[in-house]
C-alpha positions as CSV (number, residue, x, y, z in Angstrom):
1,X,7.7,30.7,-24.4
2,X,4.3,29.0,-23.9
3,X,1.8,30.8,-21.6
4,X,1.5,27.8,-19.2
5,X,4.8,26.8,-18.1
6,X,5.4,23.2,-18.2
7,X,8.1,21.1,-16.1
8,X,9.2,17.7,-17.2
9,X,10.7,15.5,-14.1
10,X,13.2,12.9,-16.2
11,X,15.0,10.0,-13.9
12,X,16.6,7.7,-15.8
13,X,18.1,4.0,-14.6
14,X,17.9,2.8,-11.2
15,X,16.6,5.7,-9.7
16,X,12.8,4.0,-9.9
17,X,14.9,1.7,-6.9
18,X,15.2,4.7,-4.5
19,X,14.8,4.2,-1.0
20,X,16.2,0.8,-0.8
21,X,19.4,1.6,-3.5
22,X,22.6,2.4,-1.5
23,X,20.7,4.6,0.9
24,X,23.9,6.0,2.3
25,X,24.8,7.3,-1.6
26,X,21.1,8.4,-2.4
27,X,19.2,8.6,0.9
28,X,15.8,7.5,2.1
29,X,13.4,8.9,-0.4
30,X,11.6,6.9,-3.0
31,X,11.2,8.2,-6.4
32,X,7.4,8.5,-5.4
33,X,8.4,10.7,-2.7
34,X,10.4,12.9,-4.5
35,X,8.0,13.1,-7.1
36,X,5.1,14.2,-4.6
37,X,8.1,17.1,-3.3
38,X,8.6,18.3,-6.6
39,X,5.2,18.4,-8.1
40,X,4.4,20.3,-4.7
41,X,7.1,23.0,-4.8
42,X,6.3,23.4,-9.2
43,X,2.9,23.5,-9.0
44,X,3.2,26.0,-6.0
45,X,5.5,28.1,-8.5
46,X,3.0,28.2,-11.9
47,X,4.2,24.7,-13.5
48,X,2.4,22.0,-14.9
49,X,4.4,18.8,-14.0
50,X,5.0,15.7,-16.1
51,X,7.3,12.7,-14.3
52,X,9.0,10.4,-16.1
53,X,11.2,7.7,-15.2
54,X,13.1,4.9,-17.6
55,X,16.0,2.2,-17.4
56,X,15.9,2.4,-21.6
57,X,17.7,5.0,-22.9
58,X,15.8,4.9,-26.1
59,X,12.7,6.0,-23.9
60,X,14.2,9.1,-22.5
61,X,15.5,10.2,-25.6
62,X,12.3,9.9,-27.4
63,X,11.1,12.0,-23.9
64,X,13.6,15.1,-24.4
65,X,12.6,15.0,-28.2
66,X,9.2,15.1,-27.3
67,X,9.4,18.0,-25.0
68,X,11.0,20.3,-27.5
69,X,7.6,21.3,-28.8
70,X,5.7,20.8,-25.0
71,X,8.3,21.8,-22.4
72,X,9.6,24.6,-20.8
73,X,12.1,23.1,-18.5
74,X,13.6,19.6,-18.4
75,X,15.0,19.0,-14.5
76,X,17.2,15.5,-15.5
77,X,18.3,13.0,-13.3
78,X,20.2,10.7,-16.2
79,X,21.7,8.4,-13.5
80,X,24.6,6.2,-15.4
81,X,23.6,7.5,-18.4
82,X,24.9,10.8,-17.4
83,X,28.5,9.2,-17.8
84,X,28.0,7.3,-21.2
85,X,25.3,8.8,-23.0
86,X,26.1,11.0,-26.3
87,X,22.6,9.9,-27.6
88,X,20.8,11.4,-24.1
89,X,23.4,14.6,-25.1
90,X,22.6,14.9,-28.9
91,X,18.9,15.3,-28.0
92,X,19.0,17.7,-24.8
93,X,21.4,20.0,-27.1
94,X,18.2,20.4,-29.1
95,X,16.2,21.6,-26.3
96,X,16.1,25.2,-26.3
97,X,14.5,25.6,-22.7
98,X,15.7,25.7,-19.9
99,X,17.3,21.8,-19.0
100,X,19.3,21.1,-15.5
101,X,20.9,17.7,-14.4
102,X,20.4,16.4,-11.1
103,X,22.2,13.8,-9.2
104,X,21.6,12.8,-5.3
105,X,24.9,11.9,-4.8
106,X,27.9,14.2,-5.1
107,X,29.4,12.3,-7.7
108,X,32.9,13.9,-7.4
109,X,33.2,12.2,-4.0
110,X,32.9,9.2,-5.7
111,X,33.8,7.1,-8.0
112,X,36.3,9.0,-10.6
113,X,34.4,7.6,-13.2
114,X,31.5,9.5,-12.4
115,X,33.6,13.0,-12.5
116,X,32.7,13.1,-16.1
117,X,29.1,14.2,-17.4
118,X,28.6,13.6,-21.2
119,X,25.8,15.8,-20.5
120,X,26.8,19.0,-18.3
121,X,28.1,20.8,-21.1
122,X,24.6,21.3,-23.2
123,X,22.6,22.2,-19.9
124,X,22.1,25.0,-17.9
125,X,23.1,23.8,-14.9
126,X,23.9,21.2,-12.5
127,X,22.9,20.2,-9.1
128,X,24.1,17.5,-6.9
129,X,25.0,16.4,-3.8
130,X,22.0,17.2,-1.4
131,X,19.7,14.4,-1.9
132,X,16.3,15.0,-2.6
133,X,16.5,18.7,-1.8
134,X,18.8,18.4,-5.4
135,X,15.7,18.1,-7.3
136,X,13.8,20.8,-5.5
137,X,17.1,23.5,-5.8
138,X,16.7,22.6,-9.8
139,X,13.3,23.3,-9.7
140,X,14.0,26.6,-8.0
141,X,17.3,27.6,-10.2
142,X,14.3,26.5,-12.9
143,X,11.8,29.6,-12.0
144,X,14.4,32.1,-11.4
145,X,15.9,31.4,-14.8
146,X,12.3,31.8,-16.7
147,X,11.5,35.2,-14.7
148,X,15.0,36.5,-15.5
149,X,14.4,35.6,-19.4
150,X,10.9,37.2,-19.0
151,X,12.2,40.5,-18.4
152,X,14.9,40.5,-21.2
């Protein structure tokens, strides 16, 4: 574990069109916005924040590989990649931090082919269905996870 904990704050397609995308799937917030909320809440915690958000999937890849050697926690927000991606899979099962997928939406009251997550199975966690207060909840479920493996 490094001594300065770092966050990275992945959103992958689309989600750079919050605010004016489908507002009553993904509410009112911009990606700006929820970027401002979450570097607020991780700085307030001990994190050093990096965002990032791509419609390229090569991009993020290149991201989660990046972070193996600079991160401490990836908080992921894969959008439709989430459903199709083995590629955005293969490189976050190489992360040995702490990673947690995000979605605004509850995706399981929508669309049945969103009930599927190519990438749930090699993260920690997931959270979805409460907006923007998804990405802070991560961010939270984030800390607690590092200060329980500090005391192992």
């Amino acid at each position: 574990m490094m001594s300065e904990k770092r966050l990275l704050l992945l959103n992958g397609p689309n989600l750079n069109m919050l605010g004016t995308r489908e507002p009553e799937h993904y509410g009112s917030h911009t990606l700006a916005m929820v970027e401002d909320d979450c570097t607020a809440l991780a700085t307030s915690l001990g994190f050093r924040i990096d965002c990032l958000q791509s419609n390229h999937e090569g991009e993020l890849v290149t991201a989660i590989q990046n972070a193996i050697k600079t991160h401490d926690v990836i908080i992921f927000n894969a959008g439709a990649y989430t459903h199709t991606s083995i590629a955005l899979r293969d490189a976050l099962s190489l992360f040995d931090g702490i990673a947690i997928e995000v979605h605004l939406s509850n995706v399981y009251a929508r669309e049945s082919f969103r009930h599927k997550s190519m990438i749930a199975p090699v993260v920690n966690g997931v959270v979805a269905g409460f907006g923007a207060q998804s990405y802070l909840s991560a961010i939270h479920a984030a800390s607690g996870l590092l200060q329980q493996q500090t005391k192992s």
